[in-house]
Jmol script that loads the backbone (N, CA, C; Angstrom):
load data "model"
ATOM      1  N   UNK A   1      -5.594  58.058 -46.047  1.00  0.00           N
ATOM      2  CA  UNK A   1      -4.720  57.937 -44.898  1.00  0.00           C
ATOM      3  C   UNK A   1      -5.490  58.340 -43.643  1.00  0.00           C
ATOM      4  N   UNK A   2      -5.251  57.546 -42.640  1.00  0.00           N
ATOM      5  CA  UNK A   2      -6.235  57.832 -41.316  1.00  0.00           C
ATOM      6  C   UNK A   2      -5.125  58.539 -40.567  1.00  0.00           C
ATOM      7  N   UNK A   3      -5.688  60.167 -40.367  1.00  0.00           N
ATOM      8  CA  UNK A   3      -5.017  60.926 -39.390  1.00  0.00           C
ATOM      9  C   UNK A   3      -5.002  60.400 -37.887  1.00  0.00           C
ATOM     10  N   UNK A   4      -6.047  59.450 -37.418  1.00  0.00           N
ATOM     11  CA  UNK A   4      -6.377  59.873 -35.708  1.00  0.00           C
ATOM     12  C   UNK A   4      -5.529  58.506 -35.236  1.00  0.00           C
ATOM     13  N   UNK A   5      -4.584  58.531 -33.695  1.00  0.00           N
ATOM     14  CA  UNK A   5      -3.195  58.049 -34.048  1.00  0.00           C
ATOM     15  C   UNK A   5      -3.926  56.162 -33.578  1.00  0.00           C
ATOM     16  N   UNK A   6      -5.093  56.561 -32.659  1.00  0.00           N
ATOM     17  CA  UNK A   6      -5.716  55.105 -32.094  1.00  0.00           C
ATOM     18  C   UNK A   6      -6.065  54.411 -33.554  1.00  0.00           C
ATOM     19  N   UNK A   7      -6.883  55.155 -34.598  1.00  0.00           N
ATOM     20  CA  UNK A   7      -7.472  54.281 -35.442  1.00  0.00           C
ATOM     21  C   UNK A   7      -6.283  53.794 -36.385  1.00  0.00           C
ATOM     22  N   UNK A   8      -5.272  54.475 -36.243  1.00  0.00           N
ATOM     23  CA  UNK A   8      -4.207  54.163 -37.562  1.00  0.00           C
ATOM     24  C   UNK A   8      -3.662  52.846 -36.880  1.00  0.00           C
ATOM     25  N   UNK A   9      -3.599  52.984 -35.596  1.00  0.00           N
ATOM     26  CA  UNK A   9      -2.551  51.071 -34.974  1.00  0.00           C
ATOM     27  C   UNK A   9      -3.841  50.361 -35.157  1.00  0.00           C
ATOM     28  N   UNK A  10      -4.993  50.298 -34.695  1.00  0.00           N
ATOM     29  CA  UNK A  10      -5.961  49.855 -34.927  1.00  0.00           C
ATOM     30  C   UNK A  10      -6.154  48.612 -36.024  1.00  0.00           C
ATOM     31  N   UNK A  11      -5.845  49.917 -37.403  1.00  0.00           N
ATOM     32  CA  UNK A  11      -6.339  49.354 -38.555  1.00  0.00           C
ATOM     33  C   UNK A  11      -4.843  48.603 -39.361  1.00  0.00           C
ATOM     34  N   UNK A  12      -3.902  48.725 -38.233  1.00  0.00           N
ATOM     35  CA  UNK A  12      -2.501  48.172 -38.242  1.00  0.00           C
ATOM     36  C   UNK A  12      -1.320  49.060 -39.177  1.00  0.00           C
ATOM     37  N   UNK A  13      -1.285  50.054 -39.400  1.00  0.00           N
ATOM     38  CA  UNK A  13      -0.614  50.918 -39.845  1.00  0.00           C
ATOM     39  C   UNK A  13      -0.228  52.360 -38.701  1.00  0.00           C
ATOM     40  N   UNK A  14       0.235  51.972 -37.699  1.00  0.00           N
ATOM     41  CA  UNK A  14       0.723  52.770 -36.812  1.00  0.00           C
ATOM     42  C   UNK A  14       1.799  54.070 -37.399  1.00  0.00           C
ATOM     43  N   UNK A  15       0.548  54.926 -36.764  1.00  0.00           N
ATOM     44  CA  UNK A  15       1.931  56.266 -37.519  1.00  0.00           C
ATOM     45  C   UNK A  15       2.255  57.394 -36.108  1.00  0.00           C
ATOM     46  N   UNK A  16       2.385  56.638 -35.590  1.00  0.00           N
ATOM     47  CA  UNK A  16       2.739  56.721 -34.038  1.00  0.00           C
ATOM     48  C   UNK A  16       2.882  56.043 -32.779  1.00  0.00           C
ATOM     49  N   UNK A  17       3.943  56.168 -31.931  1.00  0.00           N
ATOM     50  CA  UNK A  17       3.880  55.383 -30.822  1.00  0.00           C
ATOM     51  C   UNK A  17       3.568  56.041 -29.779  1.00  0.00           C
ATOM     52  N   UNK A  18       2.902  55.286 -28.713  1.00  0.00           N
ATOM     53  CA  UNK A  18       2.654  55.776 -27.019  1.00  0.00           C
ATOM     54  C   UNK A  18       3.915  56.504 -26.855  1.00  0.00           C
ATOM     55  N   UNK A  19       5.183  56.080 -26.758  1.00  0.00           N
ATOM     56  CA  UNK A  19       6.684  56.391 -26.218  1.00  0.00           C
ATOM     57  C   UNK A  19       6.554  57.547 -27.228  1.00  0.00           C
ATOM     58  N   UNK A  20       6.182  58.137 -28.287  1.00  0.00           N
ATOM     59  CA  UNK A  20       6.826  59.524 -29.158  1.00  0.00           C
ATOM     60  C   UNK A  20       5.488  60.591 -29.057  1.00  0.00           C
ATOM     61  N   UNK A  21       4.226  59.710 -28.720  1.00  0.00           N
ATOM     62  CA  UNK A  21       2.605  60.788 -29.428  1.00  0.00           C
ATOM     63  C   UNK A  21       2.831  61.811 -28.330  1.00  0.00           C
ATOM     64  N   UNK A  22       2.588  62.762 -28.561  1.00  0.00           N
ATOM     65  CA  UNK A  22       2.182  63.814 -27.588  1.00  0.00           C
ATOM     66  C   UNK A  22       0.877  64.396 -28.427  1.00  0.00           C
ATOM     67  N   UNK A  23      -0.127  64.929 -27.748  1.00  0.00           N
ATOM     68  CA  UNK A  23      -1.725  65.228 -27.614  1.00  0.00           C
ATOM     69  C   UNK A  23      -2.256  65.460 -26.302  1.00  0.00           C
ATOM     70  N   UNK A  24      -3.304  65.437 -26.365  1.00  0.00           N
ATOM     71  CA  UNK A  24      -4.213  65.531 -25.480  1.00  0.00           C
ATOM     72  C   UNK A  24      -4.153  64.047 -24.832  1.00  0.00           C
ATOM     73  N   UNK A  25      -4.600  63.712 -23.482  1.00  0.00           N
ATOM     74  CA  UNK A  25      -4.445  63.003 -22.422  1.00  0.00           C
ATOM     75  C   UNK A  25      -4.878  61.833 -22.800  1.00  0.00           C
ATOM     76  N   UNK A  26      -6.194  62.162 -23.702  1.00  0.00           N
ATOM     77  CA  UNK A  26      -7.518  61.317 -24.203  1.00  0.00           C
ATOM     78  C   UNK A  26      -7.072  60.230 -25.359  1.00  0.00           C
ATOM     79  N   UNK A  27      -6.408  60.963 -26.278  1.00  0.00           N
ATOM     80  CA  UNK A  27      -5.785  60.280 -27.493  1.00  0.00           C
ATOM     81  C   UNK A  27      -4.538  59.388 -27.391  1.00  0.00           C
ATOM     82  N   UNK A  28      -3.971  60.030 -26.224  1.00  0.00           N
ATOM     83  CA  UNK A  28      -2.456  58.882 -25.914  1.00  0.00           C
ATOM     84  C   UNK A  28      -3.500  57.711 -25.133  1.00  0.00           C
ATOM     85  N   UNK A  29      -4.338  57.973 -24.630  1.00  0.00           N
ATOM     86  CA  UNK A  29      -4.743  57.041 -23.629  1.00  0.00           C
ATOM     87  C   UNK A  29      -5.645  55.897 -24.766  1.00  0.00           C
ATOM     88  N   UNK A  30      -6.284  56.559 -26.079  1.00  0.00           N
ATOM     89  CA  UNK A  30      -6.665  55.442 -27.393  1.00  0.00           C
ATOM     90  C   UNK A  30      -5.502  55.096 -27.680  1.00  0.00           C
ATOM     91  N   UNK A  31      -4.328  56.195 -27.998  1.00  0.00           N
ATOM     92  CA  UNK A  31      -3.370  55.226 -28.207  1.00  0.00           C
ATOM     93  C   UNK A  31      -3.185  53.963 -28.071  1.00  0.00           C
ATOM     94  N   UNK A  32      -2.543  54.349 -26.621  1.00  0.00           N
ATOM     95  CA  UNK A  32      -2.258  53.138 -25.749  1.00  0.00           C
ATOM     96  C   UNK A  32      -3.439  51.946 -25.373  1.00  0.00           C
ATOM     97  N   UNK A  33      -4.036  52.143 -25.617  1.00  0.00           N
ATOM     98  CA  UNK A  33      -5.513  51.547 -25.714  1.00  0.00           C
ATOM     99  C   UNK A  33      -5.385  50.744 -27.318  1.00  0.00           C
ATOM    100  N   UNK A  34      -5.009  50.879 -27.765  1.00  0.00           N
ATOM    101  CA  UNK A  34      -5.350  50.725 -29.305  1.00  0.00           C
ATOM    102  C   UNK A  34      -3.866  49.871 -29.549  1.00  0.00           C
ATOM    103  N   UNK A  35      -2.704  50.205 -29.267  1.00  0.00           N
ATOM    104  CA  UNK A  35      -1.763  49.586 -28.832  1.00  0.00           C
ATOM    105  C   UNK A  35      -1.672  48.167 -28.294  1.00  0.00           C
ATOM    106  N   UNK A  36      -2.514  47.583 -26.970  1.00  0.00           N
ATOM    107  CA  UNK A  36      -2.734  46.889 -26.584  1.00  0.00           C
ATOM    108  C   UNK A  36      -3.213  45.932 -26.677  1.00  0.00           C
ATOM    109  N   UNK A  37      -4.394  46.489 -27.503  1.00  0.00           N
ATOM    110  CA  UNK A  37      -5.615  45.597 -28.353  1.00  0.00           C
ATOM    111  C   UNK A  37      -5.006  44.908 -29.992  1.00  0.00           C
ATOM    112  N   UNK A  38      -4.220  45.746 -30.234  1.00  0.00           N
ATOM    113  CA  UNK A  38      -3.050  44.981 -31.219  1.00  0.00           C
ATOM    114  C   UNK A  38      -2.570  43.485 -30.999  1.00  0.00           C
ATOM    115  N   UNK A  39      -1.889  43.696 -29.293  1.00  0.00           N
ATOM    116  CA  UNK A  39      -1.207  42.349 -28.884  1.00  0.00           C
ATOM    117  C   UNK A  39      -2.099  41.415 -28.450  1.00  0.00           C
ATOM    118  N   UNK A  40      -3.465  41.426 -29.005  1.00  0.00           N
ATOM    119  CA  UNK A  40      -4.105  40.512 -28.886  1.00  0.00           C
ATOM    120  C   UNK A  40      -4.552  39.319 -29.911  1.00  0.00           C
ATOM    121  N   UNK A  41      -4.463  38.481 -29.813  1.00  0.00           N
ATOM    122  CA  UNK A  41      -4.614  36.856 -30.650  1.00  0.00           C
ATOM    123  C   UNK A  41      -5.149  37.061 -31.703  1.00  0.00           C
ATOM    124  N   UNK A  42      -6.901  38.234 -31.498  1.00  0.00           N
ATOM    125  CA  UNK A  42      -7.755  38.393 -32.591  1.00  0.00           C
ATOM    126  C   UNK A  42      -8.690  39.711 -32.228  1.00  0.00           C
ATOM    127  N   UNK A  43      -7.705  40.998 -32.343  1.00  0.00           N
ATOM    128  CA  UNK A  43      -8.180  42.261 -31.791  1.00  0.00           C
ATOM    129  C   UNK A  43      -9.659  42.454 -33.052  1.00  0.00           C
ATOM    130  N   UNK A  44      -9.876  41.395 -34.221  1.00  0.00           N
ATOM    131  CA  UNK A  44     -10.779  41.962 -34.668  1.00  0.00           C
ATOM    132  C   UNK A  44     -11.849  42.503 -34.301  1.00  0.00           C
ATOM    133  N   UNK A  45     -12.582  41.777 -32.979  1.00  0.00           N
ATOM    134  CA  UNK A  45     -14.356  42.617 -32.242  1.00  0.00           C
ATOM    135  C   UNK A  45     -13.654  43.965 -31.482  1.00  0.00           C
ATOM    136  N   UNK A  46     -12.937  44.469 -31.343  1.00  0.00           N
ATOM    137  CA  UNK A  46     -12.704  45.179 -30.878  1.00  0.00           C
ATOM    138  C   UNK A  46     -12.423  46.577 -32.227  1.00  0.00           C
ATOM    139  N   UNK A  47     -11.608  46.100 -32.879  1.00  0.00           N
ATOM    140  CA  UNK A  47     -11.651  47.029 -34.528  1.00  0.00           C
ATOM    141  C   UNK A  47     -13.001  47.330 -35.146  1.00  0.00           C
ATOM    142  N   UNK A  48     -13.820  45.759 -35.198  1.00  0.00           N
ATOM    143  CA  UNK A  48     -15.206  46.335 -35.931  1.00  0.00           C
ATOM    144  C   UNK A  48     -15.705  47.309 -35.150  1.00  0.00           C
ATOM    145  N   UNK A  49     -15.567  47.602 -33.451  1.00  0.00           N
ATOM    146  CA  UNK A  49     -16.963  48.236 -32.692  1.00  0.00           C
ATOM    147  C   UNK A  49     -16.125  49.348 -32.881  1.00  0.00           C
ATOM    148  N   UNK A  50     -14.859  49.609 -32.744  1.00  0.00           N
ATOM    149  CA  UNK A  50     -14.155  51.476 -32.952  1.00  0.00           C
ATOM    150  C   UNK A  50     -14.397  51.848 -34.030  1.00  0.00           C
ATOM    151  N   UNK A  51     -14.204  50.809 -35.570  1.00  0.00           N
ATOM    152  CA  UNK A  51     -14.502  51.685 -36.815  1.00  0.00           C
ATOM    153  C   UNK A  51     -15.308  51.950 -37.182  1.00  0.00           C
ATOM    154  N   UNK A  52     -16.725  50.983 -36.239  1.00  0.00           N
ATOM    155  CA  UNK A  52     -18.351  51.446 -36.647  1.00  0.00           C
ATOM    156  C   UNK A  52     -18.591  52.655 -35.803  1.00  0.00           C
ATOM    157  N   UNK A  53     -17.917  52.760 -34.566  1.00  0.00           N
ATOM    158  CA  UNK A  53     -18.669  53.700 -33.973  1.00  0.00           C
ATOM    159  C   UNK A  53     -17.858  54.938 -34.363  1.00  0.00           C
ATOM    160  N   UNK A  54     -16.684  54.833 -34.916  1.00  0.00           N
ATOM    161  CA  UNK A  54     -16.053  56.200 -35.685  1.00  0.00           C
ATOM    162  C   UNK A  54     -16.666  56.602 -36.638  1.00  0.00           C
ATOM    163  N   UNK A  55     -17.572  55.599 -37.778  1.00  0.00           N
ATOM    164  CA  UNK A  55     -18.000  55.639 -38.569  1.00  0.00           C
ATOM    165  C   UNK A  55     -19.392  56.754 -38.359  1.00  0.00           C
ATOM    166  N   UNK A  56     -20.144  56.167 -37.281  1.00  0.00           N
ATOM    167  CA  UNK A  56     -21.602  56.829 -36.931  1.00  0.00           C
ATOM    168  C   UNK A  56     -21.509  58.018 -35.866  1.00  0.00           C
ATOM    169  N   UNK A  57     -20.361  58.152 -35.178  1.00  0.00           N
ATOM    170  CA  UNK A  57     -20.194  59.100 -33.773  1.00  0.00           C
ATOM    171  C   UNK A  57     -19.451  59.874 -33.649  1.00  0.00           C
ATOM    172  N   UNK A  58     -17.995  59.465 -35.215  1.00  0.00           N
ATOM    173  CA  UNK A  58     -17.232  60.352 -35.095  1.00  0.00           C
ATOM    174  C   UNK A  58     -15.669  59.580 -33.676  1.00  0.00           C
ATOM    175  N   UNK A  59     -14.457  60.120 -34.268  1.00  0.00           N
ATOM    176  CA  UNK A  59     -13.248  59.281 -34.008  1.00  0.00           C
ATOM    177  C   UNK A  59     -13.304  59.422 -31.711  1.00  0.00           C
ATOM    178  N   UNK A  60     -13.486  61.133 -31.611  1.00  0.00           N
ATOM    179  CA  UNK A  60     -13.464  61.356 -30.391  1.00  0.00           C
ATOM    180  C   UNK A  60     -14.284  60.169 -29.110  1.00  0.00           C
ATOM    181  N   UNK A  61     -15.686  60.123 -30.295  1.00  0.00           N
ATOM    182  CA  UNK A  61     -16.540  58.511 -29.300  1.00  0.00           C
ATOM    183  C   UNK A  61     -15.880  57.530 -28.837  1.00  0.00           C
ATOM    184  N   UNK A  62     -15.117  57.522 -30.294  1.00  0.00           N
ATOM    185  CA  UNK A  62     -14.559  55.852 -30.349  1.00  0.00           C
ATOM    186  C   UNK A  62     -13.324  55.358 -29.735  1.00  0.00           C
ATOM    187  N   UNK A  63     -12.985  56.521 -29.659  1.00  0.00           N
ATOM    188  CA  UNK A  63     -11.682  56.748 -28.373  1.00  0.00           C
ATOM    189  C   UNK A  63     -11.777  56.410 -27.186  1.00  0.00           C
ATOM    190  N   UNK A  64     -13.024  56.878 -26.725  1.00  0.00           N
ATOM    191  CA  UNK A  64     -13.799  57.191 -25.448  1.00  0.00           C
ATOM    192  C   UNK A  64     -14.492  55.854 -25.268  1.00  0.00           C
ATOM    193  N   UNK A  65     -15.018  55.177 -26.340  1.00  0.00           N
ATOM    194  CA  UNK A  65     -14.962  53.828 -25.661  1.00  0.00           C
ATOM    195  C   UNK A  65     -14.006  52.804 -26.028  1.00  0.00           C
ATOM    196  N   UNK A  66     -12.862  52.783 -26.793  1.00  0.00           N
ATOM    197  CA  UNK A  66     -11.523  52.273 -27.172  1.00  0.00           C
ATOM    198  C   UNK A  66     -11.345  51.728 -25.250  1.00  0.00           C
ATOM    199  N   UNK A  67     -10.940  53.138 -24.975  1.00  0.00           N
ATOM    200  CA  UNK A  67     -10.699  53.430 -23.239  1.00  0.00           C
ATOM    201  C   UNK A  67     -11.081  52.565 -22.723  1.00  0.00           C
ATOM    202  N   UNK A  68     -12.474  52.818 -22.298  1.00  0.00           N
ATOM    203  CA  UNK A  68     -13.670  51.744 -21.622  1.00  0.00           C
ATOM    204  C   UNK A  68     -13.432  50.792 -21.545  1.00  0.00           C
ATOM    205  N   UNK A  69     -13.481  50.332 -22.990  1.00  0.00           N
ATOM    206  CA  UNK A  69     -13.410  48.752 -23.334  1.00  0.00           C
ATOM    207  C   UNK A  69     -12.194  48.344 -22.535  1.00  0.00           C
ATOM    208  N   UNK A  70     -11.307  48.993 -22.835  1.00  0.00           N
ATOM    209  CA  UNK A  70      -9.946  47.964 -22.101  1.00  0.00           C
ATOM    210  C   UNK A  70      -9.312  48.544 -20.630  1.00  0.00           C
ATOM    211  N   UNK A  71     -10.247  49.446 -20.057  1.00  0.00           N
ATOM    212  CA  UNK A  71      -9.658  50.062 -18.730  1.00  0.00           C
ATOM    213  C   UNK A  71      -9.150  48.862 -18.166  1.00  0.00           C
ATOM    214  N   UNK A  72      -9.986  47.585 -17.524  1.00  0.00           N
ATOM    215  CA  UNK A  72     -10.178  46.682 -16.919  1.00  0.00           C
ATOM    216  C   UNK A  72      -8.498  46.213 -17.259  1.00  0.00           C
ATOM    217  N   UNK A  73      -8.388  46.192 -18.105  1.00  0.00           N
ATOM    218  CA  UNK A  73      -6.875  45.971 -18.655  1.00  0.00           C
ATOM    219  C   UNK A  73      -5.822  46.197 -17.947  1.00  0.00           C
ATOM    220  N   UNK A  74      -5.759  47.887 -18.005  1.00  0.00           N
ATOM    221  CA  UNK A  74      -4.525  48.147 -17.076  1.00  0.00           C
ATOM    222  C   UNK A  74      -4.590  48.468 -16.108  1.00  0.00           C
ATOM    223  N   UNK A  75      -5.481  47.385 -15.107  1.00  0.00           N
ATOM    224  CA  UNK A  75      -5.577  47.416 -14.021  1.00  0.00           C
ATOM    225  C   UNK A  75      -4.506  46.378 -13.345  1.00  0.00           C
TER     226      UNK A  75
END
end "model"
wireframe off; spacefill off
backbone 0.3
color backbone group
């Protein structure tokens, strides 16, 4: 079972929502990040680069560029 709440919608088993997570600023913001990338056509390049780089960097990285990747987004 994947504790961290971005990789769990991610990997499509959401065990939390933006509207209920409370955490740190960073993790609602993968959340919601991770959330988003869901409602997309074919969020797969976006899943392979968070679960490799969770894989090699650890979940906090992959958060941190979850973010990145889609700032441009909620602009």
């Amino acid at each position: 079972m994947i504790t961290n709440a971005a990789a769990a919608t991610l990997a499509g088993n959401p065990v939390f929502t933006s509207a209920t997570y409370v955490s740190d600023s960073m993790s609602v913001r993968a959340l919601l990040a991770a959330e988003l990338v869901m409602t997309f056509t074919d969020p797969t390049p976006y899943q392979e680069v968070y679960f490799r780089t969770a894989e090699l960097q650890g979940y906090e990285v992959a958060n941190a560029w979850l973010i990145g990747a889609t700032a441009h987004l909620f602009l």
